[in-house]
Kinemage of the C-alpha trace (Angstrom):
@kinemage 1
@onewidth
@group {chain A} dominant
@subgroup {mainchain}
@vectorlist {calphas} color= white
{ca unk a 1} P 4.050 8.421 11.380
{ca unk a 2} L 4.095 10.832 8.312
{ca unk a 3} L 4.233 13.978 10.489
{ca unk a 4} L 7.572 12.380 12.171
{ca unk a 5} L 9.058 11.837 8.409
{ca unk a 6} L 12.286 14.430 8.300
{ca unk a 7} L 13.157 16.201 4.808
{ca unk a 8} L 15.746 13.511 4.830
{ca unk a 9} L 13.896 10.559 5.351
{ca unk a 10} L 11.260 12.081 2.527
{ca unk a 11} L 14.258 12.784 -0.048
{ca unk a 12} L 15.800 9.122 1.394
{ca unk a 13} L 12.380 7.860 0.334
{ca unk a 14} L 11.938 9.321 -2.791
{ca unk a 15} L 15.480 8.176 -4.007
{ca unk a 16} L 14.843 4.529 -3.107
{ca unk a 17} L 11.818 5.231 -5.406
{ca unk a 18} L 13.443 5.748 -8.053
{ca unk a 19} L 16.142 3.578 -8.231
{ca unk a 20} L 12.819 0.994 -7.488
{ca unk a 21} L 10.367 1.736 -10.392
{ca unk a 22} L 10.356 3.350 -13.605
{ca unk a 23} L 7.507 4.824 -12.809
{ca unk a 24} L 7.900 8.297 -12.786
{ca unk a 25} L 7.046 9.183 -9.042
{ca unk a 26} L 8.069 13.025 -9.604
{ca unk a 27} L 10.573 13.133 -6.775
{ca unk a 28} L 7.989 12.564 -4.119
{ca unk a 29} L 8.306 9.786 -1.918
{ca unk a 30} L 4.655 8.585 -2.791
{ca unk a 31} L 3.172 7.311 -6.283
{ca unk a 32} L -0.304 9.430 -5.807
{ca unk a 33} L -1.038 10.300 -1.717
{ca unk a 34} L 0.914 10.787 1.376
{ca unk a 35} L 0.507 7.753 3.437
{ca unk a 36} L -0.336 7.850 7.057
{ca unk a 37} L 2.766 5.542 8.339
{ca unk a 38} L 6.146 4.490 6.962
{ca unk a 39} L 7.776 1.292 7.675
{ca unk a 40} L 11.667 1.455 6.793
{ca unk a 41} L 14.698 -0.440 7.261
{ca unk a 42} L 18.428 1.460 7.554
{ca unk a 43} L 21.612 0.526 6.685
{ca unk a 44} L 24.592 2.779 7.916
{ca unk a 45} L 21.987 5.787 8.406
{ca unk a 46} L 20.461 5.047 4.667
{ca unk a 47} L 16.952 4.361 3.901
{ca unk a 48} L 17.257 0.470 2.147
{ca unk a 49} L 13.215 -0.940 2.104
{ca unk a 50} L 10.074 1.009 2.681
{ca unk a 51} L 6.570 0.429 2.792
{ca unk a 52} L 3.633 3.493 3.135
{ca unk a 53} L 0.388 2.579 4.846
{ca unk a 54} L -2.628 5.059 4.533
{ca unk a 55} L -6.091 4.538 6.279
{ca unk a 56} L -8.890 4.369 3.781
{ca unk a 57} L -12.492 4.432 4.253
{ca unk a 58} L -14.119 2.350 1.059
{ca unk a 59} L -17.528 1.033 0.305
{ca unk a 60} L -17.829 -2.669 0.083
{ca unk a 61} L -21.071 -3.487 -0.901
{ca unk a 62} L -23.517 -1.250 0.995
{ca unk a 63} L -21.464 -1.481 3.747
{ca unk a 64} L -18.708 1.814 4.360
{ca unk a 65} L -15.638 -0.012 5.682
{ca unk a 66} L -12.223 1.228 7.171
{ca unk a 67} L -8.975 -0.414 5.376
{ca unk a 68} L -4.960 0.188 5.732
{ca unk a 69} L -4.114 0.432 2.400
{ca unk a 70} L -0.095 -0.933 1.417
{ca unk a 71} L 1.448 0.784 -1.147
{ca unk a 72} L 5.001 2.288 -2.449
{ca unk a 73} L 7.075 -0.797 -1.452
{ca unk a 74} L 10.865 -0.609 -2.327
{ca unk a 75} L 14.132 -2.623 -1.101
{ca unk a 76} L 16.779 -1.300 -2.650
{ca unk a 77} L 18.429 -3.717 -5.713
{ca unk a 78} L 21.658 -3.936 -3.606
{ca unk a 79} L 19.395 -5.223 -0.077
{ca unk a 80} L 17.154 -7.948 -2.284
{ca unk a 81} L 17.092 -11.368 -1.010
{ca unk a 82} L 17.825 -10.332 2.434
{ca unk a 83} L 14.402 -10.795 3.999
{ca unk a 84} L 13.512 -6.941 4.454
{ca unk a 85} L 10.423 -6.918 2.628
{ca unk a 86} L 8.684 -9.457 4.499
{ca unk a 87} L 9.931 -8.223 8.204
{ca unk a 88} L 8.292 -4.735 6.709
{ca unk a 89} L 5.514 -6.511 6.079
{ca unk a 90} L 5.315 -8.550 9.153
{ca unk a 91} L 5.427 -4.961 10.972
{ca unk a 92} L 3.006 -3.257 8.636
{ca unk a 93} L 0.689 -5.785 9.826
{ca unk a 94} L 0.677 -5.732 13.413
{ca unk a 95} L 0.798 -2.265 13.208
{ca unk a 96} L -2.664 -2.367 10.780
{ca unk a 97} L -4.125 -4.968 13.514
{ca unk a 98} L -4.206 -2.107 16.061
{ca unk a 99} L -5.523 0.480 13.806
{ca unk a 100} L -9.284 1.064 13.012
{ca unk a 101} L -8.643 -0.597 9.812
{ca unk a 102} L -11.047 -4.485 8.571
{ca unk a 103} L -8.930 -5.241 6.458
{ca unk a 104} L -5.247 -4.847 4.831
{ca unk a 105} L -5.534 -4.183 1.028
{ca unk a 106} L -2.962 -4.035 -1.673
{ca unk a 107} L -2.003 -4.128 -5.542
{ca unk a 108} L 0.484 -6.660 -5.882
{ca unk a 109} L 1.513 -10.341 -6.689
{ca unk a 110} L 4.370 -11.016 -5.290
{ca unk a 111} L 4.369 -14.556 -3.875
{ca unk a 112} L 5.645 -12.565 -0.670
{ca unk a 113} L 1.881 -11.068 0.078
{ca unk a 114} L 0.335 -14.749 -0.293
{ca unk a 115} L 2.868 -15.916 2.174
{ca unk a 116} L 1.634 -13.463 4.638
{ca unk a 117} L -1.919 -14.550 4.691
{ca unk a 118} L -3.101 -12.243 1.452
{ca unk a 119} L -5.519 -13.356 -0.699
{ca unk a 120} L -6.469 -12.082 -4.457
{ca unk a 121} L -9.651 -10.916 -4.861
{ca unk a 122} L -11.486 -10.247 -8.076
{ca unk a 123} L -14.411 -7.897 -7.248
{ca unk a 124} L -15.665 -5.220 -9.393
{ca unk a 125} L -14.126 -1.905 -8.189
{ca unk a 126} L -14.559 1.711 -8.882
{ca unk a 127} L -11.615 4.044 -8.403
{ca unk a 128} L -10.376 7.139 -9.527
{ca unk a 129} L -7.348 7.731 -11.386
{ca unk a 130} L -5.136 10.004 -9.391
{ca unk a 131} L -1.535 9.127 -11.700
{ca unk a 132} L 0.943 11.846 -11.691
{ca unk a 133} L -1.010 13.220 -8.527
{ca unk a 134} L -3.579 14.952 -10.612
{ca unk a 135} L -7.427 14.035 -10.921
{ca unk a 136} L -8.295 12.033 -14.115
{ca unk a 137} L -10.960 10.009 -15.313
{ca unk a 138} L -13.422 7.753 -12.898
{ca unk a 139} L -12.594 3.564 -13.847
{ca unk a 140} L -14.893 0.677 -13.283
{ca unk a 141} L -13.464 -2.724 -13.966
{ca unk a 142} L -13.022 -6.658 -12.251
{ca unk a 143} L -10.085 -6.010 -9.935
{ca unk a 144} L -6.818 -7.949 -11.183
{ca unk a 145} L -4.106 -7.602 -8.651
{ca unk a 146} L -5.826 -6.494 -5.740
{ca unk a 147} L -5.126 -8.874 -2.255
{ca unk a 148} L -6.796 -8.795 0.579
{ca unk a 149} L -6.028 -9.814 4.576
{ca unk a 150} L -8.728 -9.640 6.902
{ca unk a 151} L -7.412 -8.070 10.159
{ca unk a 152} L -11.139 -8.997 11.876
{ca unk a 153} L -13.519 -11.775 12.260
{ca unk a 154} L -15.074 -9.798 9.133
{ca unk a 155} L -15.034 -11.853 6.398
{ca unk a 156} L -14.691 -10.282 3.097
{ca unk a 157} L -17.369 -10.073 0.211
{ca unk a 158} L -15.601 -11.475 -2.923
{ca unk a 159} L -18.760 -10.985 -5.356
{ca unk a 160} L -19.765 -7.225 -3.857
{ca unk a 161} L -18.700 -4.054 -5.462
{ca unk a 162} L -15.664 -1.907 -4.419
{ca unk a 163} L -15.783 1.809 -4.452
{ca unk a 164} L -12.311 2.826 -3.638
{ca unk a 165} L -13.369 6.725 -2.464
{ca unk a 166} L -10.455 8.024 -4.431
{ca unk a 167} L -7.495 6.181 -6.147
{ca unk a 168} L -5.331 3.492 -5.941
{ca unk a 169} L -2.667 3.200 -3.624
């Protein structure tokens, strides 16, 4: 849980980060928001793959729906090929089944979500832009890289409008 996360774990995190993405994260151990639960793998007492969950509620259609939300996923380049990212992912999902959450949304293409049971979706979303943690400019546009895993018997609306509540993950 994100109130468990030690200073250590959180500078851990935000290390991994960066040695992940050139995307500037600004030392934080999360692109935009804090995330509600951490999934991480060690190795000797180090932090080597991560992924951040948060709990969203969104609007799909008319309808106000609760999603887990994956985001800031990192193995580190020295740990690749060893299977970490998809027993993260395996937990991130059980752990999303037995939350409030419909469905399990990311940003992504990695063949590794697909494998999992993710689909990509294409519906027009509104979000806002929340890069460098600061409040920009509202988007609307066809969602590109957005996958989607129903945790439910709810299926999901490909055609309806998205309204994120807030930003990306």
């Amino acid at each position: 849980m994100e109130q468990d996360l030690g200073a250590q774990d959180d500078r851990q995190i935000a290390d991994l980060l960066a040695r992940c993405f050139t995307t500037d994260f600004g030392g934080r151990s999360y692109f935009m928001t804090r995330h509600h639960w951490r999934h991480v793998i060690r190795d000797d007492g180090q932090i080597v793959a991560h992924m951040g969950v948060q709990l969203r509620s969104m609007r799909l259609g008319g309808r106000l729906i609760t999603v887990a939300g994956l985001s800031d996923v990192a193995s580190d380049p020295a740990h690749r090929g060893k299977g970490l990212a998809a027993t993260l992912l395996q937990a991130a999902i059980q752990r999303a089944k037995n939350s409030p959450a419909e469905y399990f949304l990311l940003f992504g293409t990695a063949g590794l979500y697909a494998g999992a049971g993710f689909r990509k979706v294409t519906n027009p979303m509104t979000y806002l832009d929340l890069t460098g943690a600061k409040t920009a400019e509202i988007h609307h546009e066809k969602a590109d890289s957005l996958m989607v895993l129903p945790l439910r018997d709810t299926a999901w609306q490909d055609e309806a409008e998205l309204d994120l509540l807030g930003g990306l993950f």
